[in-house]
C-alpha positions as CSV (number, residue, x, y, z in Angstrom):
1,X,-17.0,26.6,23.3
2,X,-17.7,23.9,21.1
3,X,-16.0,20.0,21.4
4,X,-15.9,17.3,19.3
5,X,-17.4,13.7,20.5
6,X,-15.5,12.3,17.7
7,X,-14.8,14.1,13.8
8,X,-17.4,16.3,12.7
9,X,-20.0,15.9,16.0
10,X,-19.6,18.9,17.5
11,X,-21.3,19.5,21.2
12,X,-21.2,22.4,23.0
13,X,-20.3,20.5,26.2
14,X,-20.7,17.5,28.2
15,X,-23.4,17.0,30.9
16,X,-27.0,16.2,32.3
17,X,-30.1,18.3,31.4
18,X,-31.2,20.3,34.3
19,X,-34.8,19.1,35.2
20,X,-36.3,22.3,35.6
21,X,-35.8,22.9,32.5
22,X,-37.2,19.9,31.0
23,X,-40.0,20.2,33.5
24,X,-41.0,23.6,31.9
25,X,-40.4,23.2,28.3
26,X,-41.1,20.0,27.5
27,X,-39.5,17.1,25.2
28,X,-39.4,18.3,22.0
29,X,-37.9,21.9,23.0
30,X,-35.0,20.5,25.1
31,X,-34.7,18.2,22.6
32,X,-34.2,20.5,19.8
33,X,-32.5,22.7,22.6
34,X,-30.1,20.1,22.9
35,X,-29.5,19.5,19.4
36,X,-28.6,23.3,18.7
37,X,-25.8,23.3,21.3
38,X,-28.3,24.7,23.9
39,X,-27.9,21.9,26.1
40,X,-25.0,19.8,26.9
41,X,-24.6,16.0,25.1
42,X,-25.1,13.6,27.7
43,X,-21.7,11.9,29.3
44,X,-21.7,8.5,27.7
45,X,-22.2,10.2,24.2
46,X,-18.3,11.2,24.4
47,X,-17.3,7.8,26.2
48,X,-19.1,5.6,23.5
49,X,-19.0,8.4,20.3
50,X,-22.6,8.9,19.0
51,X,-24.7,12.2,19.5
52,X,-28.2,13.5,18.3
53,X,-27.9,14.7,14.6
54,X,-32.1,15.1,14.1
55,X,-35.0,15.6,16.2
56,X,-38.9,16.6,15.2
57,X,-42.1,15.2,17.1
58,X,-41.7,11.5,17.5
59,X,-38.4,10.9,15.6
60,X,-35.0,11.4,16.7
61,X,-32.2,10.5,14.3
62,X,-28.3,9.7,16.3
63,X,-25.0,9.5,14.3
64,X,-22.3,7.6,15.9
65,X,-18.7,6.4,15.0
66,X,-18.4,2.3,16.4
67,X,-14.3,2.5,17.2
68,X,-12.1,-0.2,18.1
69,X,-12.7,1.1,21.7
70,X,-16.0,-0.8,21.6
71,X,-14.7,-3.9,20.5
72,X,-15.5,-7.1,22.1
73,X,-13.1,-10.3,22.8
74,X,-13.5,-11.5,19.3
75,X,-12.8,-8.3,17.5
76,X,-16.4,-6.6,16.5
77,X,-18.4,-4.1,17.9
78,X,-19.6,-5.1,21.6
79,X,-23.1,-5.6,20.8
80,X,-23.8,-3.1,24.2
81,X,-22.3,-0.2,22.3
82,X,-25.3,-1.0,20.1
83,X,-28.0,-1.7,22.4
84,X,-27.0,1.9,23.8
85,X,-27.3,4.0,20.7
86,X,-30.3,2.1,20.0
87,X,-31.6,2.5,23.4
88,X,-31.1,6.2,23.4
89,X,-32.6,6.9,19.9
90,X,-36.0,4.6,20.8
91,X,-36.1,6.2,24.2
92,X,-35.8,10.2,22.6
93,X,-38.1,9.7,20.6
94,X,-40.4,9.1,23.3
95,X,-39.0,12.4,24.9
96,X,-39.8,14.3,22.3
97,X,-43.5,13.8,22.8
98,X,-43.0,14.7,26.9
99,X,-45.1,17.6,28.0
100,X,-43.9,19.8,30.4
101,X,-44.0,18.6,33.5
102,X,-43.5,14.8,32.5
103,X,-40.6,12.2,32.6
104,X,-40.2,9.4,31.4
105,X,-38.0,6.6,31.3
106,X,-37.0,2.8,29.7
107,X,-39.0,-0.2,30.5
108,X,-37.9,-3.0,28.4
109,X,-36.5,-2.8,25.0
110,X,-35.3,-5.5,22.4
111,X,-32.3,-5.3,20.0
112,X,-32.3,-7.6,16.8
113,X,-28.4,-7.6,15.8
114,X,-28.6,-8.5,12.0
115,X,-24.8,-7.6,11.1
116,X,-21.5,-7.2,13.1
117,X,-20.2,-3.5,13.3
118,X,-16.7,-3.8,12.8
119,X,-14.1,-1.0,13.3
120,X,-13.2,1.3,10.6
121,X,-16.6,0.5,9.0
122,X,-17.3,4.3,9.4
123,X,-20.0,6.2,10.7
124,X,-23.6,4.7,11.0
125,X,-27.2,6.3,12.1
126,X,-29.9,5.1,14.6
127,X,-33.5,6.7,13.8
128,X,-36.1,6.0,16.5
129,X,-39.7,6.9,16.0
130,X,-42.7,7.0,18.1
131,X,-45.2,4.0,17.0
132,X,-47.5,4.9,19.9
133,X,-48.3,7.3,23.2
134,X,-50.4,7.0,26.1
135,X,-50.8,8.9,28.9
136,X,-48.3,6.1,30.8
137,X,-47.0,4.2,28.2
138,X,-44.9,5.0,24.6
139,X,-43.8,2.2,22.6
140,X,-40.9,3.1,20.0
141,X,-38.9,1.6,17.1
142,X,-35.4,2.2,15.9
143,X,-33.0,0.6,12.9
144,X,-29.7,1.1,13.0
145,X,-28.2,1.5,9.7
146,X,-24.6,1.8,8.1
147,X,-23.5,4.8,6.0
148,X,-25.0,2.9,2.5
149,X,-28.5,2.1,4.3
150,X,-27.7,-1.0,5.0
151,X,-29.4,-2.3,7.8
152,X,-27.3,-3.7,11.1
153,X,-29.8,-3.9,13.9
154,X,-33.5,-2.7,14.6
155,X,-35.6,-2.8,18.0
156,X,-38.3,-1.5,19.9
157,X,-38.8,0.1,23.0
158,X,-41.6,0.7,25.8
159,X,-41.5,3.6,27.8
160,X,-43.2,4.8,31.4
161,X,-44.4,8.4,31.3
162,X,-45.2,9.6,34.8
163,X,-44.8,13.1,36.8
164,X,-41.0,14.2,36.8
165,X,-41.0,15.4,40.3
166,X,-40.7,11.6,40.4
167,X,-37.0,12.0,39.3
168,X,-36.0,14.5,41.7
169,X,-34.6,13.2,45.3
């Protein structure tokens, strides 16, 4: 049964990948897995409405719909709404170069804000790509754009890769 995370994003349900999955498949499968409906979107893609709309080897493409849900004190988009979508399309594009077996998670990342998002400005897209991958560390870089192209915000993004057994408790 399919939901919406906001008008036109379906997801086939809400939740958090089940490591044993990721540990035998690897990034790009549950990646892909995840963008067919496989997989559940994770929780804070319904709270903050923006889900995965594109996913291939080291680039990852999110949709999301800034609301005046996110708004901050002075009326625009908080700018942690967009540190998150950035945050999650710089970080998945580092998972989609996991092999099985390997987690991963965020070191440090930097957002450059170059234009409010204001509400009713419509939907806008975050790609992430992979600029480079160790065998412990990914760096990554993302632009967050609105629906015309133009540009709102771009970072980067360094990742640790390490055993995911790490991630179990």
């Amino acid at each position: 049964m399919f939901q919406e995370l906001f008008p036109g994003m379906p997801v086939s349900g809400i939740g958090v990948l089940p490591l044993d999955r990721v540990a035998r498949d690897g990034g790009l499968k549950v990646m892909q897995d995840l963008l067919k409906g496989d997989l559940p979107a994770p929780p804070m893609s319904a709270t903050l409405k923006f889900g995965l709309t594109e996913v291939e080897e080291g680039r990852v493409v999110f949709k999301g719909l800034p609301t005046d849900e996110h708004l901050n004190p002075l009326g625009t988009v908080h700018g942690g709404w967009t540190a998150t979508v950035m945050d999650s399309a710089l970080g998945c594009a580092v998972f989609t170069t996991l092999k099985p077996g390997e987690g991963y998670t965020t070191v440090e990342f930097k957002v450059n804000l170059v234009r409010p998002l204001l509400p009713g400005m419509g939907e806008v897209f975050c790609e992430g790509k992979i600029v480079h991958r160790g065998r412990t560390i990914a760096t990554s870089e993302a632009w967050l754009r609105d629906a015309g192209g133009k540009l709102l915000a771009h970072g980067t993004e360094t990742c640790a890769i390490f055993p995911i057994d790490n991630l179990r408790r």
